[in-house]
N, C-alpha and C positions, 0 to 999 in steps of 0.2 A: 508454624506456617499459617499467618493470616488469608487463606483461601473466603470466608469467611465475609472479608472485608472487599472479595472485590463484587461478590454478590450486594453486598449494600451499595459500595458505589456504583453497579449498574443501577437498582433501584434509584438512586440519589440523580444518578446523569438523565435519567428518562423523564424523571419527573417536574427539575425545573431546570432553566435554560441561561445558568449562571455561567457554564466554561463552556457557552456554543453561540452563536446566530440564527438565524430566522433564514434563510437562503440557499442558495442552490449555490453550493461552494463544495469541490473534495474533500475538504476536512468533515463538514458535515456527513457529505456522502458515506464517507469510513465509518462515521458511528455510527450512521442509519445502518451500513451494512452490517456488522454487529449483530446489531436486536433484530436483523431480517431471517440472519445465519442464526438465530437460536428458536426465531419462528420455527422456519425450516425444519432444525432439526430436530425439534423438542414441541413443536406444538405449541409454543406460546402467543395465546392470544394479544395480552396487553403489548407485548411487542409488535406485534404484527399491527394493532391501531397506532401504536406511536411512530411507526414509521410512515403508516397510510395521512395520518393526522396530518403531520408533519410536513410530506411531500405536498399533500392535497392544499394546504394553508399556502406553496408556493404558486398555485395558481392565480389567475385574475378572470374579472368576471365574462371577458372574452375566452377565456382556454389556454390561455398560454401563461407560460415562465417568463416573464419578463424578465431577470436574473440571466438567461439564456440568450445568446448574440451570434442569432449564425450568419454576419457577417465579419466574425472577428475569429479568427483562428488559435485555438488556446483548448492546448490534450489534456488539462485542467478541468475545464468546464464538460466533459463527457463522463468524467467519474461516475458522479451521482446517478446517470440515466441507467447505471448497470442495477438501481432499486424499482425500476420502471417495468422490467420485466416480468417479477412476479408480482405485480399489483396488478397488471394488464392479464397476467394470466387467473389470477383467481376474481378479479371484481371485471373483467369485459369492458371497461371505462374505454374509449374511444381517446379520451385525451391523453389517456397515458400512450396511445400508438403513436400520435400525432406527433409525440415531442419526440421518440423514438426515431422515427422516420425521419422527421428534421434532421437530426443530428446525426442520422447516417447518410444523409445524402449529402452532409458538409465534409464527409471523408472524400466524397466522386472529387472532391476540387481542394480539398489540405493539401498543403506545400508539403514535398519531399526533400530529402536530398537524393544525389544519382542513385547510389544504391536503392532506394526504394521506400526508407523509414522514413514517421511523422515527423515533423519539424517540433521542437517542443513548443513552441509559441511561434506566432506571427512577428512578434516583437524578439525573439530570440531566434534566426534565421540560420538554415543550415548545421543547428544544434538539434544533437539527440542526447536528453538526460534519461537514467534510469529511473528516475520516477514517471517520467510518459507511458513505460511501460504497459504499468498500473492504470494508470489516469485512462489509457486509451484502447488498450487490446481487448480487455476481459470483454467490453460494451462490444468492441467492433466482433468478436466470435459469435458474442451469446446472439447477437443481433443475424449473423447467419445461419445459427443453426436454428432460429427458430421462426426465423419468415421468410429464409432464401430459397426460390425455387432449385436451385441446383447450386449445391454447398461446395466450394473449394475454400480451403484455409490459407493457401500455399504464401497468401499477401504475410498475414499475422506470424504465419512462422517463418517467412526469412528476415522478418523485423526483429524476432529474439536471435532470431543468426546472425543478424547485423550488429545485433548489442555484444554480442559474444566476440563478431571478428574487430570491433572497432574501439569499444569501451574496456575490453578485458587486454589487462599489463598483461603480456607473457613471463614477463622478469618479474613483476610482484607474485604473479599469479592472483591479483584480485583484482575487480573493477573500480573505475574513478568514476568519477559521478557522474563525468559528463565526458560529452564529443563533441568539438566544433571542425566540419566538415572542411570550412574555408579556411580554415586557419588563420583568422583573421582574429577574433576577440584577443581584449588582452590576455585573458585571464589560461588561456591554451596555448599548450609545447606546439611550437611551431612546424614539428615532424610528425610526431604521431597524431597531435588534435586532441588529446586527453587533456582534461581539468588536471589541480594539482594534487590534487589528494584522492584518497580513499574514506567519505563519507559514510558513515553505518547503516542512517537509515535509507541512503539514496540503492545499499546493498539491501534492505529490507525491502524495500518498495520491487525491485526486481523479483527478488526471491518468490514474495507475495504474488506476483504476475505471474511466473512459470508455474505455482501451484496450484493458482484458483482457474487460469488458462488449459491446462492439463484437466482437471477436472469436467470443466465445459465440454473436452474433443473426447472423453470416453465414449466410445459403440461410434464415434466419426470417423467418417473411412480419411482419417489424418494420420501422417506418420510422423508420432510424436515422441518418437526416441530420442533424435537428436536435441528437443529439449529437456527429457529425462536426463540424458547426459548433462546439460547445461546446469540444469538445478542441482545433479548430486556433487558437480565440479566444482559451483561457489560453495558450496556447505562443506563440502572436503575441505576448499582453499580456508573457507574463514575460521576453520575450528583452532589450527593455533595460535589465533589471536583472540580466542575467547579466554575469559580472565579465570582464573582458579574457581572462584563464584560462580562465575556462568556468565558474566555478563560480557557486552562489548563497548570499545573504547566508542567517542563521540569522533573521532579519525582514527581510522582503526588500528592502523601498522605503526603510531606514532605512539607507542607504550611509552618509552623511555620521557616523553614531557611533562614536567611535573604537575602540568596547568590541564591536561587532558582528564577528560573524566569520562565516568561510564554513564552509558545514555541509553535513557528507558527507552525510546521509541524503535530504534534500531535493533537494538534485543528483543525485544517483543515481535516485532517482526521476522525475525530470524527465527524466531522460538515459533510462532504459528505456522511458518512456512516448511518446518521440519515437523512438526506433529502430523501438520496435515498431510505432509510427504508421506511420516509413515504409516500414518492409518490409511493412505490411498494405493498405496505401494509403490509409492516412486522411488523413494527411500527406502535402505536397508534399515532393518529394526532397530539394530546396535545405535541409529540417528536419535531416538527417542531420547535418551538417557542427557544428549546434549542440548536438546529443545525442550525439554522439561528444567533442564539444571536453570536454563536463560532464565525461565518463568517466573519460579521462584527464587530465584537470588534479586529478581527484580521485583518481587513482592518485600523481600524481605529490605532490601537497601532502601526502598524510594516510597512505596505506600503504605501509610500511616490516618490514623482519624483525629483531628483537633475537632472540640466541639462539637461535636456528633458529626463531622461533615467528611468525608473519608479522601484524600487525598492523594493522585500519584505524582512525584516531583519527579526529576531527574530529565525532563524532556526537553528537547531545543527547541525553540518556539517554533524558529522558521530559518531556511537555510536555502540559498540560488547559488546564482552566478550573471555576471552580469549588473547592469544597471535595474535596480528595484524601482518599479513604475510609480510603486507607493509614495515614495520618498526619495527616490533619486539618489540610494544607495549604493556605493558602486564597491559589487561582490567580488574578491580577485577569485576565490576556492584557495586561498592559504591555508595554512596551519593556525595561522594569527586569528584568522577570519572566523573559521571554525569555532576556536576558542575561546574567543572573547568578544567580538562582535556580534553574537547570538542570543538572546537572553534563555536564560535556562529557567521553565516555568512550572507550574504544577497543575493537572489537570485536562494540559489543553488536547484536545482533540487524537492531536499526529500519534499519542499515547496512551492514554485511555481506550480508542479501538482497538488498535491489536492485542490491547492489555484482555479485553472481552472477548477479543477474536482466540485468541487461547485458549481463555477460560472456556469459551463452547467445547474448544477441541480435547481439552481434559477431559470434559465429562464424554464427549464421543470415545474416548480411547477407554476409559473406565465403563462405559455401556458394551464395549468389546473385549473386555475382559485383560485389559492390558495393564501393565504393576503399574496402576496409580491408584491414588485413594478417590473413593466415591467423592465425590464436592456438592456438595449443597449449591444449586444455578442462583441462587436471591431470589428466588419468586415468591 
C-alpha cells in the first residue's frame, strides 16, 4: 500500500501550482481545506502559510476578492470563504471579516425555491444539486455560530431535510444529483423533478456536508439527529454498490455497462465522509472497515508516480446539468453524458482533496488508537 505516496503528493501539490489556479474557485477551496484540516489537527505550520499565502495573494490593494460577485448568485462561489474563518480567528485581519460578512449577507436575498432550499445558481433557477450542499451550508453554520447573536440553525437543517424529501429515489433508495423544482429543464422526470441518474461524487459532496455540518453543530443547542439519520441511510443505501475493491462506479447503480468505471473522487469522498462519521460518532464502527477499504483500493487502482511526479488518475474532471456557461455545453445527466462526455483526468483538484482529506483522517483514527496503520503525514 503506497500511503507513502500520498504524503509526497501533498508536498508536491503545495508546492507548485501545476494541477490548480490562482483564484477564489471550490475546487481550490477543497484543497486549501485539506492543508487547513491537517493545520488543525496536527499542528502544521507550512500548511497553515500555504493556505494563508494563498488566500492573502487573492486580495487586491483595496481589500477585496475581486474573483467574488455579490451581485451574482452562485452556492459555488461561498465554498472557499469556509478557509476565512480560521484565518480571521488566529491572525485578527479585518479583511478576512469583511468578505465573510459580504457573503452572508448575499444569503438575506439568494433565490429559494418554496420549500425553502438555495437555488444552486442564479443561472440554474429553481434547482437544488447535491453539491450546493457542500458549496453552501458548512459557511452558512460556521458563520452563525460564530458571530450570531442568537444562534438558530433550523434554516440549514431543513435544507438537508429538503435534500432528503426531494432528491432521495425511494425506489432506488439513493439520491440523483439533482432536483429541478419546476419541472421544466430538459434534463428532469417531469413527476418527481430528479435528474437521470445517480452521480458518485454529487453522493460525495452530500455525504461530505452532513459530516463537516454535523461537526460544526456539536455543544449547539441543534437537533441534529435527524441528519445523523440521513448520513448513516446514504452510507447504508450505497454500501451495495461498492465494488469488491472498495471502490464506486462513476454512476453508481449502472454496474452492468461495460463503458462505466470506477471514479477516484466519488470514493474518496464517501471514504472521508465515513472515517470521519466514525471517529465523530455518527457512524457505527463496523462503517470504518468500508471507508478505509474506498481509500486504498483507490490508492492502489489510480495513484502511481512517473518521474518523480506522483499522480492520482481516475477523476472526472467536471460534471452539471444543464447548459455549461463555459462553452455552451448542453448537459442532459444521462448515462452517455456521464460516460463519455466527461474527461477522465489525473490530478485535478475534485480528487486529490478528498484523496488528503482521508489521509488526515487515517492518521486521526490511528492517533486513537483504531486498527489502522501509523501513516507517515509527508511533512
Amino acid at each position: 500500500m503506497s500511503y507513502e505516496l500520498v504524503g509526497k503528493l501533498k508536498k508536491q501539490y503545495r508546492s507548485e501550482s501545476t494541477w490548480y489556479s490562482h483564484r477564489w474557485h471550490y475546487i481550490e477551496g477543497c484543497i486549501l481545506k485539506a492543508y487547513m484540516d491537517s493545520y488543525e489537527h496536527f499542528g502544521e505550520e507550512d500548511d497553515y502559510r500555504f493556505v494563508k499565502t494563498f488566500i492573502d495573494g487573492l486580495y487586491n490593494s483595496d481589500g477585496e476578492i475581486s474573483d467574488i460577485k455579490p451581485d451574482t448568485y452562485n452556492i459555488d462561489q461561498i465554498r472557499m470563504a469556509t478557509l476565512l474563518f480560521p484565518l480571521y480567528e488566529r491572525e485578527r485581519d479585518p479583511k478576512y471579516k469583511q468578505v465573510l460578512d459580504l457573503l452572508y449577507r448575499q444569503l438575506d436575498t439568494y433565490p429559494r425555491t418554496q420549500s425553502g432550499s438555495f437555488w444552486h445558481k442564479q443561472n440554474y433557477p429553481y434547482q437544488v444539486w447535491l453539491d450546493g450542499l457542500y458549496m453552501g451550508q458548512p459557511f452558512y453554520v460556521n458563520y452563525l455560530k460564530t458571530f450570531a447573536e442568537h444562534k438558530t440553525y433550523s434554516d440549514s437543517l431543513q435544507q438537508f431535510a429538503n435534500a432528503r424529501r426531494f432528491i432521495y429515489n425511494e425506489q432506488k433508495q439513493l439520491y440523483h444529483h439533482a432536483f429541478d423544482e419546476s419541472r421544466q429543464m430538459f434534463w428532469c422526470d417531469k413527476v418527481t423533478g430528479h435528474s437521470p441518474n445517480v452521480w458518485g461524487r454529487a453522493v460525495g459532496w452530500f455525504a461530505m456536508a452532513l459530516v463537516d455540518v454535523l461537526e460544526l453543530l456539536e455543544r449547539e443547542l441543534a437537533d441534529t439527529q435527524p441528519m445523523k439519520r440521513i448520513l448513516e441511510e446514504l452510507v447504508e443505501n450505497m454500501l451495495p454498490y461498492q465494488q469488491p475493491g472498495g471502490m464506486w462506479f462513476q454512476v453508481v447503480d449502472r454496474t452492468e455497462h461495460p463503458d462505466n468505471y470506477l471514479e477516484s473522487s466519488g470514493t474518496l469522498m464517501m471514504a472521508y465522509a465515513m472515517m470521519k462519521g466514525v471517529r465523530l460518532g455518527y457512524l457505527p464502527q463496523e462503517y470504518l472497515v468500508y471507508g478505509r477499504r474506498a481509500y486504498e483500493e483507490t490508492i492502489s487502482t489510480y495513484l502511481r508516480e512517473e518521474e518523480g511526479m506522483v499522480l492520482l488518475g481516475g477523476i472526472c474532471r467536471s460534471a452539471g446539468l444543464g447548459k455549461k456557461p463555459e462553452n455552451g455545453q448542453m448537459r442532459d445527466g444521462s448515462l452517455e453524458y456521464y460516460i463519455y462526455q466527461e474527461q477522465v483526468v489525473d490530478n485535478n483538484g475534485h480528487g486529490v482533496a478528498p484523496l488528503l482529506m482521508c489521509h488526515n483522517e487515517m492518521n486521526l483514527l490511528s492517533r486513537k488508537g483504531n486498527a489502522v496503520e501509523s501513516l507517515s503525514r509527508g511533512q
